[in-house]
C-alpha positions as CSV (number, residue, x, y, z in Angstrom):
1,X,5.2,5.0,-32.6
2,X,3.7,2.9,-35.4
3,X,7.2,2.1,-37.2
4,X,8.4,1.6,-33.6
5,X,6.1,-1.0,-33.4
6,X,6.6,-2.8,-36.1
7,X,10.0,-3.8,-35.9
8,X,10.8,-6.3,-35.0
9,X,11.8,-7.5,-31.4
10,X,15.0,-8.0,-29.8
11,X,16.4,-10.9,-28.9
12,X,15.9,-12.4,-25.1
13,X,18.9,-12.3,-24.9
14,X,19.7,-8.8,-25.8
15,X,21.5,-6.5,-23.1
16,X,18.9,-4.9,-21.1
17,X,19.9,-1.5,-22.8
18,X,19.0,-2.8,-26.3
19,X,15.6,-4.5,-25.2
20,X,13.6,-1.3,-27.2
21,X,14.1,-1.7,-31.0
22,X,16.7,1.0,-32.8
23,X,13.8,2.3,-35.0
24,X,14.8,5.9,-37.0
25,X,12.4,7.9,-34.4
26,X,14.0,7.0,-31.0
27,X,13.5,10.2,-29.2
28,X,12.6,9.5,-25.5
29,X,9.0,10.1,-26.3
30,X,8.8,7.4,-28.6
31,X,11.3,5.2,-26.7
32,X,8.7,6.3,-23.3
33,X,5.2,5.5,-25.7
34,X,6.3,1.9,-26.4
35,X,7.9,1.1,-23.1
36,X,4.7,2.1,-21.4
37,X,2.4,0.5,-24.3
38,X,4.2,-3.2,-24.6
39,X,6.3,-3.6,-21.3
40,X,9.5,-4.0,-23.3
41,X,11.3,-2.4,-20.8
42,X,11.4,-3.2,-16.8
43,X,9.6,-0.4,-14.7
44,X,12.9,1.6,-13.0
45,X,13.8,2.1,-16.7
46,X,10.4,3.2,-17.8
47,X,10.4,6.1,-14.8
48,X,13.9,6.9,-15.8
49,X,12.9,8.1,-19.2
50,X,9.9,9.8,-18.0
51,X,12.0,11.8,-15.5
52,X,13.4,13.2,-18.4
53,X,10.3,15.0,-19.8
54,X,8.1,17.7,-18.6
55,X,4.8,17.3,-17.3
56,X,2.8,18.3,-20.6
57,X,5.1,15.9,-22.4
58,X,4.7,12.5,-19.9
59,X,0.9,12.9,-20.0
60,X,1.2,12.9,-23.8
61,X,3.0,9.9,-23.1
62,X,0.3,8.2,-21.0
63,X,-2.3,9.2,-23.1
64,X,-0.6,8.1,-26.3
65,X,-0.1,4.5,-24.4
66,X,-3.6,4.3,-23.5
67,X,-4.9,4.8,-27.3
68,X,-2.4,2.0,-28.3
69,X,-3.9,-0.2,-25.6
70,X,-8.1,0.9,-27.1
71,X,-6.8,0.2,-30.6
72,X,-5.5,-3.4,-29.7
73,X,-8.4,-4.5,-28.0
74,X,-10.5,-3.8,-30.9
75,X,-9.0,-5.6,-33.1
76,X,-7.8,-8.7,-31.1
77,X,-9.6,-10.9,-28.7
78,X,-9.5,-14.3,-27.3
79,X,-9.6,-16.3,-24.2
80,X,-6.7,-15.2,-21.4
81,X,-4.2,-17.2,-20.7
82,X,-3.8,-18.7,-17.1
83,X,-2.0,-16.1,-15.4
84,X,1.3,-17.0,-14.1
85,X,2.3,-17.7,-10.3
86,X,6.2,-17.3,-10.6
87,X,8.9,-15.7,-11.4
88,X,12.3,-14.6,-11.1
89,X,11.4,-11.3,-9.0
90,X,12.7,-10.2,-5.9
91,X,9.8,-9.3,-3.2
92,X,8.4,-6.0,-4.5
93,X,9.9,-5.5,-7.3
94,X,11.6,-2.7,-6.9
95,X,15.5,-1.6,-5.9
96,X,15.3,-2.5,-2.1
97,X,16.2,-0.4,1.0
98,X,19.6,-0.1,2.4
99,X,18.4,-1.5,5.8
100,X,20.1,0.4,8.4
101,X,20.7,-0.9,12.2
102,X,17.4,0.3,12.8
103,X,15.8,-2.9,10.4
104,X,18.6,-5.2,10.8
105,X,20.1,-6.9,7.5
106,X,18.2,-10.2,7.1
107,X,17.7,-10.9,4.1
108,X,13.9,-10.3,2.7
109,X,11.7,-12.8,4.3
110,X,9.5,-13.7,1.2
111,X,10.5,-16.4,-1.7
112,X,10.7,-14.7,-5.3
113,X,7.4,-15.1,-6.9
114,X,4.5,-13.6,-8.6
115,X,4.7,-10.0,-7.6
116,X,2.2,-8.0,-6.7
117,X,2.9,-4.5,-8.5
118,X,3.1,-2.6,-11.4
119,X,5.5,-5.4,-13.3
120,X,2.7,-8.3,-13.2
121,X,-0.7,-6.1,-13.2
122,X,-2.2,-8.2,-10.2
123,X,-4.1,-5.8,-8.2
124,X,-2.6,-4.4,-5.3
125,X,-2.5,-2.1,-2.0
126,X,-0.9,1.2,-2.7
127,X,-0.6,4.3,-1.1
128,X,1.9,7.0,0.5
129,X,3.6,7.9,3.6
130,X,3.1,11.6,5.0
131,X,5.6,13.2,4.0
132,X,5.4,11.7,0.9
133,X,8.2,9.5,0.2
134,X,6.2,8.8,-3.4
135,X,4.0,5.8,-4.3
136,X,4.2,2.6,-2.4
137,X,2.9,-0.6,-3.1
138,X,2.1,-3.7,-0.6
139,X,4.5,-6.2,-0.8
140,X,7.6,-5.2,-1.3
141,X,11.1,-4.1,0.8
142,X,11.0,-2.0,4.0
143,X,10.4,2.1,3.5
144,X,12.1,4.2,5.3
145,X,10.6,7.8,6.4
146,X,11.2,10.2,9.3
147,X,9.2,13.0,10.2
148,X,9.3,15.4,13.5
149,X,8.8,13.0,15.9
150,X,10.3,9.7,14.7
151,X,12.4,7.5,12.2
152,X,11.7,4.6,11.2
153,X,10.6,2.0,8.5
154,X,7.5,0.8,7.2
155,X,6.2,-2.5,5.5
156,X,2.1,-3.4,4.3
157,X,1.5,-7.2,3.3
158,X,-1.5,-8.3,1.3
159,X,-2.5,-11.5,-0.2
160,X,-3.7,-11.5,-3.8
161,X,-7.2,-11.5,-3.0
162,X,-8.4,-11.2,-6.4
163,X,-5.9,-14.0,-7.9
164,X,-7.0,-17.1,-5.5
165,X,-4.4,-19.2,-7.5
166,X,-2.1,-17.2,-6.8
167,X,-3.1,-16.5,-3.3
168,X,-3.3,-20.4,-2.8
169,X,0.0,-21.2,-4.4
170,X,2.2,-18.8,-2.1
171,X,4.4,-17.8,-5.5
172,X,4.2,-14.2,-4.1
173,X,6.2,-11.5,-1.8
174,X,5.9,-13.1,1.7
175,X,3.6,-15.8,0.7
176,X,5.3,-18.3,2.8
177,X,4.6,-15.9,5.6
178,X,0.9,-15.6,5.0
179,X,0.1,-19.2,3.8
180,X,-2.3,-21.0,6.7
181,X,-3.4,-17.6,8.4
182,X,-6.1,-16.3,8.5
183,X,-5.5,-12.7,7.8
184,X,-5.4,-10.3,4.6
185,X,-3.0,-8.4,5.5
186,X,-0.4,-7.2,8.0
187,X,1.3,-4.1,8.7
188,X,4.5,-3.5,10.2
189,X,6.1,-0.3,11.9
190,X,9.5,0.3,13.5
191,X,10.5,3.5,14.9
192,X,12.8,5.4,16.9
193,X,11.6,8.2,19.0
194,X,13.1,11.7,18.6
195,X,11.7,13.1,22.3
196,X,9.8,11.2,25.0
197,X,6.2,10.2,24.2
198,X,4.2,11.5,27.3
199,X,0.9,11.1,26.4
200,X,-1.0,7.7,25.8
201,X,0.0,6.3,21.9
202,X,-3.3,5.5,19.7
203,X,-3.6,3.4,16.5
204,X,-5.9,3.3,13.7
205,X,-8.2,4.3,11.0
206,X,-8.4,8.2,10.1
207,X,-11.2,10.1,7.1
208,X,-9.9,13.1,5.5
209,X,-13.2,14.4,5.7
210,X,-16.7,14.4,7.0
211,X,-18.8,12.0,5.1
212,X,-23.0,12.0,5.2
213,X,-24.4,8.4,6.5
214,X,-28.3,7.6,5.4
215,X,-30.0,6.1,8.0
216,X,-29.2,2.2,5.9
217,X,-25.5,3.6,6.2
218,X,-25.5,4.2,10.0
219,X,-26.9,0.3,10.6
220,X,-23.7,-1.1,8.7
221,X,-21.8,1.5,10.1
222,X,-22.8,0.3,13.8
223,X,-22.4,-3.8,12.3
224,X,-19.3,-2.9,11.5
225,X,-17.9,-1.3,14.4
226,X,-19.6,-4.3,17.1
227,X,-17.3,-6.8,14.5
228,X,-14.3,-4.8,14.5
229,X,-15.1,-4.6,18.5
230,X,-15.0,-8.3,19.2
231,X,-11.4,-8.4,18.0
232,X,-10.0,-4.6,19.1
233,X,-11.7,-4.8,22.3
234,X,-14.6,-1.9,23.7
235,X,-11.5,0.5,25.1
236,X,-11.9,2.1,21.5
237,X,-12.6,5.2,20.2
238,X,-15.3,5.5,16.8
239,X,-16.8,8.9,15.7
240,X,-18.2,9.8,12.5
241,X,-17.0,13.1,12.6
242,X,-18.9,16.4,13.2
243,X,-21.0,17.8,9.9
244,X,-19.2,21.3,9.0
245,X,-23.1,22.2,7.7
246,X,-23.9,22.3,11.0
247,X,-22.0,24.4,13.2
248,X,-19.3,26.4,13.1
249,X,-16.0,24.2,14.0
250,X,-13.3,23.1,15.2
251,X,-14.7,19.8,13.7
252,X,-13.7,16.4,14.2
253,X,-12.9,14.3,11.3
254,X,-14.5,10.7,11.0
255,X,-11.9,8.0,13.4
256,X,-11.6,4.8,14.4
257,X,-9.2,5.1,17.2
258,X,-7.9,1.7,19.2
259,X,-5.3,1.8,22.5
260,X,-1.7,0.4,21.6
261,X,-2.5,-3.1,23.2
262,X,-4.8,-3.5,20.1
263,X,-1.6,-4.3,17.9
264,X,-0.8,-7.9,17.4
265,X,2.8,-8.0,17.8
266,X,5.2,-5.8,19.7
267,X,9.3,-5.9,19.4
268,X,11.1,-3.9,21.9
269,X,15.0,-3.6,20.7
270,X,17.1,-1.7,23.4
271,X,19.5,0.9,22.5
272,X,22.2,-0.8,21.0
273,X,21.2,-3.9,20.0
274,X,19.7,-4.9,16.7
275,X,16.1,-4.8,15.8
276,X,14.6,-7.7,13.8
277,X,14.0,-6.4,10.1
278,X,10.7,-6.0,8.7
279,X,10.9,-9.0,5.8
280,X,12.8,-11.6,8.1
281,X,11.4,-14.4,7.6
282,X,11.3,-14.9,11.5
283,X,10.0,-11.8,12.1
284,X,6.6,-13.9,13.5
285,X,8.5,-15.2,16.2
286,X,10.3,-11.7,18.1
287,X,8.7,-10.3,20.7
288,X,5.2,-10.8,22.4
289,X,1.8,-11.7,20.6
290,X,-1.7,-10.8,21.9
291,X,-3.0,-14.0,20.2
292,X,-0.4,-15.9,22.9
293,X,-1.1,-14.5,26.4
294,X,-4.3,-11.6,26.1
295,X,-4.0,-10.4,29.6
296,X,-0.3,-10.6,29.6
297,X,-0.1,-8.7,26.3
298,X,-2.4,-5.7,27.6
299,X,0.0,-5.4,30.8
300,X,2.9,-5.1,28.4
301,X,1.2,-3.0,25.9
302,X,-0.1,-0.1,29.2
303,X,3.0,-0.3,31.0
304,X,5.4,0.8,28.0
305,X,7.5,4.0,28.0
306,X,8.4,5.2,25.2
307,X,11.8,6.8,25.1
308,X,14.5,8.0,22.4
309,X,17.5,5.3,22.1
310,X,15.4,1.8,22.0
311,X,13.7,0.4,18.8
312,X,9.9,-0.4,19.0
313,X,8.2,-2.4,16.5
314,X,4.9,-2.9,15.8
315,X,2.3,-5.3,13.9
316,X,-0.9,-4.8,12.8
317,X,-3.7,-7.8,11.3
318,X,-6.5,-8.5,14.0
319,X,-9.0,-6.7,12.3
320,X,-8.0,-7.7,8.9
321,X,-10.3,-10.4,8.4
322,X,-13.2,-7.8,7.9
323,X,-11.2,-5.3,5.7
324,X,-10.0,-6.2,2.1
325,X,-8.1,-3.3,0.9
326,X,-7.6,-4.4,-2.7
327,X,-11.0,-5.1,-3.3
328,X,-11.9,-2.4,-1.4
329,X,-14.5,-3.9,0.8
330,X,-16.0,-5.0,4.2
331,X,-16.5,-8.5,4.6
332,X,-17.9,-10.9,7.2
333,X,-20.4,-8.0,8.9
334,X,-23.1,-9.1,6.7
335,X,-23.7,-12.6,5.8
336,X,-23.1,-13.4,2.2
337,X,-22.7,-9.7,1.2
338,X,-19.6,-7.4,1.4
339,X,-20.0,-3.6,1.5
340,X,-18.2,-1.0,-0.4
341,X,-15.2,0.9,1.6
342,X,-17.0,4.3,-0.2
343,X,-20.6,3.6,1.7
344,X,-18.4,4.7,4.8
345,X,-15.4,7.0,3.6
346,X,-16.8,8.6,0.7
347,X,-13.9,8.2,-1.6
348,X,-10.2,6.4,-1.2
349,X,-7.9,7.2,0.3
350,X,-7.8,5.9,3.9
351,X,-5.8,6.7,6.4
352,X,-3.8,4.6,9.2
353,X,-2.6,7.2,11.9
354,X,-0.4,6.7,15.3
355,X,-1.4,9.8,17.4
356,X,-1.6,10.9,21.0
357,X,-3.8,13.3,22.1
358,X,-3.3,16.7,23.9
359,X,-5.5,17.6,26.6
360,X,-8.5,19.4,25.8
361,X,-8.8,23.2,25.3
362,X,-12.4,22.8,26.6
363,X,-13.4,20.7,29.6
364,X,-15.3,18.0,29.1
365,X,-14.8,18.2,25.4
366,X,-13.0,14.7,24.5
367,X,-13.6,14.8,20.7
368,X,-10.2,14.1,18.6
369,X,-9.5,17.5,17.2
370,X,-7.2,18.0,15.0
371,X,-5.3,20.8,17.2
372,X,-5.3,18.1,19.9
373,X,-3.4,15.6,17.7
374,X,0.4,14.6,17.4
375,X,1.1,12.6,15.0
376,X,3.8,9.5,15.2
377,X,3.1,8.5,11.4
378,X,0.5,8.6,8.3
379,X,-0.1,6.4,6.1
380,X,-2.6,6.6,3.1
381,X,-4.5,3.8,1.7
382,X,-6.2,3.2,-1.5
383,X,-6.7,0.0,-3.6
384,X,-5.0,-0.1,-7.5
385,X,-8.2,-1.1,-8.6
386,X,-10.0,2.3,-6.8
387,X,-7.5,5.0,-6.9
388,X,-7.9,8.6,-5.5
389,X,-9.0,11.3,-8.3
390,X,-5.9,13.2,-10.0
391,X,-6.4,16.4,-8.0
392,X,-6.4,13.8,-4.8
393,X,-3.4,12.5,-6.2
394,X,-1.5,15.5,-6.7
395,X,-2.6,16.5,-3.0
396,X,-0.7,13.3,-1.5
397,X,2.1,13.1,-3.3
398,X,4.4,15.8,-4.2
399,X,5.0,17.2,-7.6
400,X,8.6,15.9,-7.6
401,X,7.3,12.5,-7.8
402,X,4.3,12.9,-9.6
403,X,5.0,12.4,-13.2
404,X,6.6,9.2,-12.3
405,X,3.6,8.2,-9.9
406,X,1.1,8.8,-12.4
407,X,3.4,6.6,-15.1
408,X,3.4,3.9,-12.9
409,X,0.1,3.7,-12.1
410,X,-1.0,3.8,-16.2
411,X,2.4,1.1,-16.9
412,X,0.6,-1.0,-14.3
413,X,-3.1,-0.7,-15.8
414,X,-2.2,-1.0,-19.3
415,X,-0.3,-4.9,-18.0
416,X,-3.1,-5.8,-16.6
417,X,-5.6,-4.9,-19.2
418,X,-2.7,-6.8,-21.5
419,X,-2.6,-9.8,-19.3
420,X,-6.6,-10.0,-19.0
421,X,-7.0,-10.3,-22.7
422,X,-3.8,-12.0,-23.0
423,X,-2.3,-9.5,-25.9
424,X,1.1,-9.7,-24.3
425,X,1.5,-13.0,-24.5
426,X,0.6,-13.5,-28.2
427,X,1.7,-10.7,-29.5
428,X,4.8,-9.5,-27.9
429,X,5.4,-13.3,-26.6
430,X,9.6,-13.0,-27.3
431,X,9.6,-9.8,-25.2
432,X,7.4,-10.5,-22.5
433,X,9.1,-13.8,-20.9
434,X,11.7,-14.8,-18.5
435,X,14.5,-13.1,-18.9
């Protein structure tokens, strides 16, 4: 790796297969160590060559980037440069979606600009879709997933709330969408239905498990909850789960549970006709908005049936406001003072559900079971700057992927920890401009 190093570096204008230097020792390891330590080479290349390698071999490869990284920073340090608000990306970053009739083929709906991923190091949203279709990232194109009950594609926005230059400039993935609002972030779901939906569809926030509340814990629990009331409405449904210490179960896991009129933004497409894709640009203006007619919206929002053959899309940001997901925080509860996402769920990740609700087994007994629930989709939060433990990790996201979820994740914290002391730039200055 050393005499890798120490070559020196290609041209800018070198074909993107030449960007690492021929040194003697270019076996994949090598050619993997310095991609991941110096960013020579874009991400979809770096995952390609650790696809190649087994498990005990890629983890050598992280690890071996990592003590680069250590050894740099000891023996370089200055002041960071400003950190740049453009560039020649396409939103996300990475290879987009073949949008099908089911997302329409607009063209992405956000300028090229600073991205908000693994490339630039800028913190971001990530998570996974259950069943895993690997790790995601805010941001970027449409995903598409399908699980027993419906197909469909997925989309999470999020300004750079930890970059306010960038945040203020607009340089980023659907910036042009987000400049002048108010919100963090906005989700966006389309789906098709396999089989009529009979029962009454809910939205929101799901725990993994049961998590222990002091008494100072309860009180901004209950804060939180009355703010996240004044913009849901009070026909929600909030449980902190049942203790499995005490009592045998089922138990119910910790929910915050909101009727579908508590979306922002509904698109119904009928059956052959094209839906409005996720990134259009216009995509604000389809459909109906709560924020336009309330009452109206609610009708609209009870009165739907939801059958196989039309397209339904939905958008989520009312509650946003109090929720920043990359810094992993509640804001706007308290005065002055944000509180920790882990005072309430423990440890990331979070999960965004859409469930309806089979009768109880037990009169009387409305608790949201987990035998009672039907899922319509899964989606699991964390922030890059608080990921989920390694076991966690392996949990969500299937081995398959892992190697090259794990990779990503370490590519993305060694840039960052680069851009912060601004090593890249100084050092590796030829390799790590516009190309």
């Amino acid at each position: 790796l050393p005499s890798l190093l120490r070559r020196p570096p290609p041209s800018c204008s070198a074909r993107a297969s030449s960007r690492l230097p021929r040194a003697r020792t270019a076996s994949p390891f090598a050619r993997a160590c310095a991609a991941m330590a110096v960013g020579w080479t874009p991400l979809d290349e770096q995952l390609a060559g650790l696809q190649g390698l087994d498990t005990l071999t890629a983890s050598i490869v992280v690890a071996t980037s990592a003590v680069f990284l250590a050894l740099l920073l000891r023996t370089r340090w200055r002041k960071p440069d400003p950190p740049s608000t453009g560039s020649n990306k396409t939103a996300g970053g990475t290879s987009p979606v073949e949008t099908s009739s089911l997302a329409g083929s607009t063209p992405a709906g956000s300028r090229s600009g600073g991205d908000l991923g693994f490339d630039s190091g800028d913190p971001c949203l990530e998570g996974t879709i259950f069943p895993s279709t690997g790790l995601l990232r805010a941001n970027c194109e449409p995903v598409e997933f399908e699980n027993d009950n419906c197909t469909g594609f997925f989309v999470t926005i999020h300004r750079p709330t930890l970059n306010k230059a960038l945040d203020k400039s607009a340089e980023y993935p659907y910036g042009d969408h987000m400049k002048g609002r108010k919100r963090l972030w906005e989700l966006r779901l389309q789906v098709k239905f396999k089989e009529p939906v009979n029962d009454s569809l809910l939205i929101g926030i799901e725990l993994e498990e049961y998590v222990p509340l002091n008494s100072a814990a309860q009180k901004l629990m209950a804060l939180t909850v009355a703010a996240l009331r004044r913009v849901a409405g009070n026909d929600l449904y909030h449980s902190i789960g049942d203790d499995p210490s005490k009592g045998s179960g089922p138990h119910e896991k910790p929910v915050f549970m909101m009727p579908l009129w508590a979306c922002d933004q509904i698109v119904v497409t009928p059956e052959g006709e094209k839906a409005p894709s996720l990134n259009d640009p216009q995509f604000c203006n389809y459909g109906e908005l709560r924020t336009a007619d309330r009452k109206a919206f609610i009708k609209t929002a009870s009165d739907l049936e939801f059958q196989p053959g039309p397209t339904y899309t939905f958008s989520i940001w009312g509650i946003s406001q109090f929720l920043d997901c990359i810094k992993w925080e509640v804001q706007k509860v308290i005065p002055f003072k944000s509180i920790d996402f882990n005072v309430f769920c423990g440890n990331p990740p979070v999960q965004i559900v859409f469930y309806t609700l089979r009768p109880p087994s037990t009169k009387g007994d409305n608790r949201h079971l987990q035998s009672r629930k039907n899922y319509y989709f899964r989606f699991a939060l964390w922030s890059s700057e608080k990921r989920p433990s390694a076991s966690k990790m392996r949990e969500l996201i299937p081995s398959a992927n892992m190697v090259a979820s794990l990779a990503a994740a370490a590519a993305h914290d060694v840039r960052a920890a680069c851009r912060k002391t601004g090593l890249l730039a100084s050092t590796f200055g030829c390799c790590t401009g516009s190309r």
